[in-house]
C-alpha positions in Angstrom: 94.6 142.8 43.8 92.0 140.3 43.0 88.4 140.0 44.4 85.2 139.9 42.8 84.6 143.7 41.5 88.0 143.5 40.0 86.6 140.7 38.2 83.5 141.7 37.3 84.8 144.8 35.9 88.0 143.3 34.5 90.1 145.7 36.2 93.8 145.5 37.6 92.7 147.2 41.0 89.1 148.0 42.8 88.8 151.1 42.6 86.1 152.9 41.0 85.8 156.8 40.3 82.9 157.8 40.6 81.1 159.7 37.5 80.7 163.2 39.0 78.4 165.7 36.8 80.7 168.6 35.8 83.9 166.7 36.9 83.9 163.2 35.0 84.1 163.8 31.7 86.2 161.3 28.8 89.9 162.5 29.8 89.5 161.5 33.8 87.3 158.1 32.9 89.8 157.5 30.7 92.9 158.3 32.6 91.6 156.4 35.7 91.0 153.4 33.6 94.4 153.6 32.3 95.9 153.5 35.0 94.0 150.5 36.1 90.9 151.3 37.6 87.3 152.0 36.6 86.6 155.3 35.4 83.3 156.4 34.9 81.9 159.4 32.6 79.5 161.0 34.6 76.8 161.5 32.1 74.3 163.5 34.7 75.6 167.0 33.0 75.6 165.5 29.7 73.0 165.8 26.8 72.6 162.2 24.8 75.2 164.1 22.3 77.7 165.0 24.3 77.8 161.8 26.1 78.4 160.1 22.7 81.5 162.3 22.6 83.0 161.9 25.6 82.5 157.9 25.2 84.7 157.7 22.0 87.0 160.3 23.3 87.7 158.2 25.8 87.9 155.0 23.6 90.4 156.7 22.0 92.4 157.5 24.8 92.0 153.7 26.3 91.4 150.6 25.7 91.1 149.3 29.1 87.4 148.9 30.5 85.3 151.9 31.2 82.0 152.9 32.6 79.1 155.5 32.2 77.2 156.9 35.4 73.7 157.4 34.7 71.1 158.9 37.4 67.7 157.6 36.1 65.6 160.7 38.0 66.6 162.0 34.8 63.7 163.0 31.8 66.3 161.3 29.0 68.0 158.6 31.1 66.5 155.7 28.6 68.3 158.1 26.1 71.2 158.1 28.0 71.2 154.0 28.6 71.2 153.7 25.0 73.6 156.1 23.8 76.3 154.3 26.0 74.6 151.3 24.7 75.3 151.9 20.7 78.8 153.2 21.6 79.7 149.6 22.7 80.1 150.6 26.7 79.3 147.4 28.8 79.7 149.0 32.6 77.2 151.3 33.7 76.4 152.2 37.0 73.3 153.5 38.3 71.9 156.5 40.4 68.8 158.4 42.0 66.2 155.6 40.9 64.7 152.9 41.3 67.7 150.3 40.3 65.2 148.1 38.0 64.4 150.7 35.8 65.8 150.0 31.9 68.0 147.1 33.6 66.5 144.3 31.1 67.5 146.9 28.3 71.3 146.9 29.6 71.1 142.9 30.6 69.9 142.3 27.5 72.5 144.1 26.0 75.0 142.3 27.9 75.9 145.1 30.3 77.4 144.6 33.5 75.0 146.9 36.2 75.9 148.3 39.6 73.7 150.6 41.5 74.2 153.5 44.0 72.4 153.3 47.3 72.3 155.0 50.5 70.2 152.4 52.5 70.0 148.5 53.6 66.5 148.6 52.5 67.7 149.8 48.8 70.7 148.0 48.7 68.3 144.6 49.4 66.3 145.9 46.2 69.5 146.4 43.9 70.2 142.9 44.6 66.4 141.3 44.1 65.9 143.1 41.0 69.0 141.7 39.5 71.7 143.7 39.4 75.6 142.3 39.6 76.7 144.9 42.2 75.7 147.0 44.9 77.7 150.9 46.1 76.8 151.1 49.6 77.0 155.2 50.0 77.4 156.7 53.4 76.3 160.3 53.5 79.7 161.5 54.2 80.1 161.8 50.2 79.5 165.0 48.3 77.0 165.5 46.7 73.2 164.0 46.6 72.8 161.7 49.6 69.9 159.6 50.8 67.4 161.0 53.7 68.6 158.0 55.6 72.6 160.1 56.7 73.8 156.5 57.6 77.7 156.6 57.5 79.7 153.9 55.7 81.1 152.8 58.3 78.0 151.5 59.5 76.3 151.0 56.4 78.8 148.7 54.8 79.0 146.2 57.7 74.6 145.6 57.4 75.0 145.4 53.6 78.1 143.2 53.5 76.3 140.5 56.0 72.7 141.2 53.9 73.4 140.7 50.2 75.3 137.9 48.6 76.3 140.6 45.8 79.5 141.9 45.4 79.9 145.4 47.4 81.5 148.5 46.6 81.7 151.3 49.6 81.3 154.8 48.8 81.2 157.7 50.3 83.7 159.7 52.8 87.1 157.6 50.6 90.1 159.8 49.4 93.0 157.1 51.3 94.3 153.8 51.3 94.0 153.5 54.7 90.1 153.9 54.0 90.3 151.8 51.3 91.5 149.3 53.7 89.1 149.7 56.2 86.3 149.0 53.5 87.2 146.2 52.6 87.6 145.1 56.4 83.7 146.2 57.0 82.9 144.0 53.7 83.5 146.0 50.9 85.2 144.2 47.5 86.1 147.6 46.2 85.8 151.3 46.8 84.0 154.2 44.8 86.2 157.5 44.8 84.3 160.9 43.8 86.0 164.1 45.9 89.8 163.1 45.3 89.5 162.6 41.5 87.6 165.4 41.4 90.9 167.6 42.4 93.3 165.8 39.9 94.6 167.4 36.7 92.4 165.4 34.3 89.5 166.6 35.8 87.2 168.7 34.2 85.9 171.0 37.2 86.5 174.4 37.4 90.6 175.4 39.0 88.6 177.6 41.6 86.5 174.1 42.8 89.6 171.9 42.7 91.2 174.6 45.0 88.5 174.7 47.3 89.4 170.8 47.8 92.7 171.1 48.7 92.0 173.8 50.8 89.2 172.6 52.8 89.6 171.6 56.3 87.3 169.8 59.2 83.6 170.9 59.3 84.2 172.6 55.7 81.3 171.0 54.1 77.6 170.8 55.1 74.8 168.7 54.7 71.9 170.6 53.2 68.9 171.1 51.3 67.1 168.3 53.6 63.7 169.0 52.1 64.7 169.3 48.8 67.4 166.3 48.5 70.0 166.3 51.2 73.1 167.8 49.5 76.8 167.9 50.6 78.7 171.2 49.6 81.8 173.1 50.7 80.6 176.0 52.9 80.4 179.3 50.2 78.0 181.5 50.6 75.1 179.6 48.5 75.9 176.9 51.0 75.4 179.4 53.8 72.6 181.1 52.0 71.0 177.4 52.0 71.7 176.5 55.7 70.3 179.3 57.0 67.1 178.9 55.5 66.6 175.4 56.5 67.3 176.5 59.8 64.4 179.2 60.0 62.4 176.2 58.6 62.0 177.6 55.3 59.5 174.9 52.9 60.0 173.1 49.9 59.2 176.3 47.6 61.6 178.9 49.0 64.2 176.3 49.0 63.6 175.1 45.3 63.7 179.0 44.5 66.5 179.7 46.5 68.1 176.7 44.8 67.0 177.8 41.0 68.7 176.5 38.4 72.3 175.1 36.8 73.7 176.1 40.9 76.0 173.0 40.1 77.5 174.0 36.9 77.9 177.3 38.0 79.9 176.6 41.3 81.7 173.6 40.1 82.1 173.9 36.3 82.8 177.6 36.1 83.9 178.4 40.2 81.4 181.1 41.1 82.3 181.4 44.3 79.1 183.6 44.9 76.6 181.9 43.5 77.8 178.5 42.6 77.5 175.0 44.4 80.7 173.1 44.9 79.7 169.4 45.9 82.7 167.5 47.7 82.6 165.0 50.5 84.3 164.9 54.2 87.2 163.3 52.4 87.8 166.5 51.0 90.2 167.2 54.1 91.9 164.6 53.1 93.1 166.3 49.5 96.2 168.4 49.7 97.5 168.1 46.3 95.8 168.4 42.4 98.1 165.4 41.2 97.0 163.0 38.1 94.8 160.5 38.2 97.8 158.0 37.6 99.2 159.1 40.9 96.3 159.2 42.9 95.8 155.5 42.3 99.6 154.9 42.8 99.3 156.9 46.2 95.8 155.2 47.9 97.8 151.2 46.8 100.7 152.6 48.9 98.8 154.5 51.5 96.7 150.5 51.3 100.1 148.5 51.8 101.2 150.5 54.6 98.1 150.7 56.5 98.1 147.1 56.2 101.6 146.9 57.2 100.9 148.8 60.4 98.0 146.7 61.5 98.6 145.0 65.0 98.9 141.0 65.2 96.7 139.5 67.9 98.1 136.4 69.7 96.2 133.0 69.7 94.5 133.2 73.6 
């Protein structure tokens, strides 16, 4: 499969996983990649240290092309931007920020820059700052989402026809027959996040990657509106949480109702209690842990036969 984020990227196929805090560590980037996609470390858990030792972990484990995540909200994200830097990685995307920010550092470096967007209006800025790529996210993925809840199925159609850019959609993927559709609305490649999170070489917690496979429809929940709309699995936090929001609790009971390290808790060491457990609508799409390997296998097959299937429409 050839188009221009496969180029870009120098990858075999476009698809991307995305670089989940808690989740993407050096043995799933580096197994995606592998197997001939993009993985990406996600270093929003990670200390400037650590990150460092996932990146040559996963040099170790591959040679192919990688990626680091990086959201830029973060205190030590010019830490984190040259810490991949010095350990020679050349794909980094970018998060929660303003897309400009340290991108001369990484140009200048010679790095190849995508950013994550949830809007038309942002995705205009990734491109007139100067970035080579664009993620398109509709607020079906898990996770942090914009304020905006556009779905990608109507955000990748107003991007695609607005920026010249190439375009990956996000958000809401876990098939090929998705994959396919993307690409139909626009997209050049897709950005995976809740299917790799359930695979083997994923670092979340067993008790997370089970709540995956065993969520069904309506099992997540957009919440946390004041705060930064968030989409979990349904626990109790995530219950604790929606029930405040609907008794119109403010921004201070929320952030304490929130506290701290909620995300590490729920998806890094499955507290089921007290933990948050991010995952997208696509989670009731995940049935299976399998290996990153065959999750890329499966959504090229699922692609080829979705596109097999698709009615031909006669010349009128």
């Amino acid at each position: 499969m050839t188009t221009r984020i496969t180029e870009l990227f120098g990858i075999q196929y476009p698809i991307i996983q995305a670089g989940m805090v808690w989740v993407s560590g050096w043995r799933l980037a580096s197994a995606v990649s592998a197997a001939g996609g993009l993985g990406l470390i996600g270093s929003g858990s990670m200390n400037p240290e650590l990150l460092a030792e996932h990146i040559r972990k996963a040099r170790q484990a591959t040679e192919r092309p990688l990626g680091v995540n990086i959201p830029l909200l973060r205190g030590d994200a010019e830490d984190l931007v040259r810490v991949t830097i010095d350990e020679g990685i050349r794909i980094v995307f970018t998060s929660a920020g303003h897309p400009g920010k340290y991108l001369s550092l990484m140009k200048d470096a010679g790095c190849v820059v995508a950013h994550v967007v949830p809007s038309l209006k942002h995705a205009k800025k990734v491109e007139s700052v100067g970035c080579d790529a664009v993620v398109a996210e509709g607020f079906e993925a898990g996770g942090h989402n914009g304020y905006e809840e556009t779905t990608t199925l109507s955000l990748l159609p107003i991007v695609a026809d607005a920026v010249g850019i190439p375009l990956i959609a996000a958000g809401g993927i876990a098939d090929g027959r998705q994959m396919l559709a993307a690409f139909a609305l626009g997209a050049e490649g897709v950005q995976i996040g809740t299917r790799f999170a359930a695979t083997v070489e994923s670092s979340a917690h067993d008790v997370f990657k089970q709540k995956i496979v065993e969520s069904g429809d309506g099992d997540t929940v957009l919440t946390l509106r004041k705060l930064a709309p968030v989409r979990l699995i349904r626990t109790p936090f995530a219950q604790r949480a929606v029930e405040a929001e609907a008794r119109g609790a403010g921004k201070e009971e929320l952030a304490e109702l929130l506290g701290r390290k909620r995300e590490k808790r729920g998806m890094f060491e499955g507290d089921l209690e007290e933990g948050e457990f991010e995952a997208g609508q696509s989670a009731t799409l995940v049935r299976t842990i399998d290996t990153a390997a065959d999750v890329l296998r499966n959504l090229l097959s699922e692609y080829r036969g979705a596109t097999a299937r698709l009615p031909e429409i006669p010349e009128s």
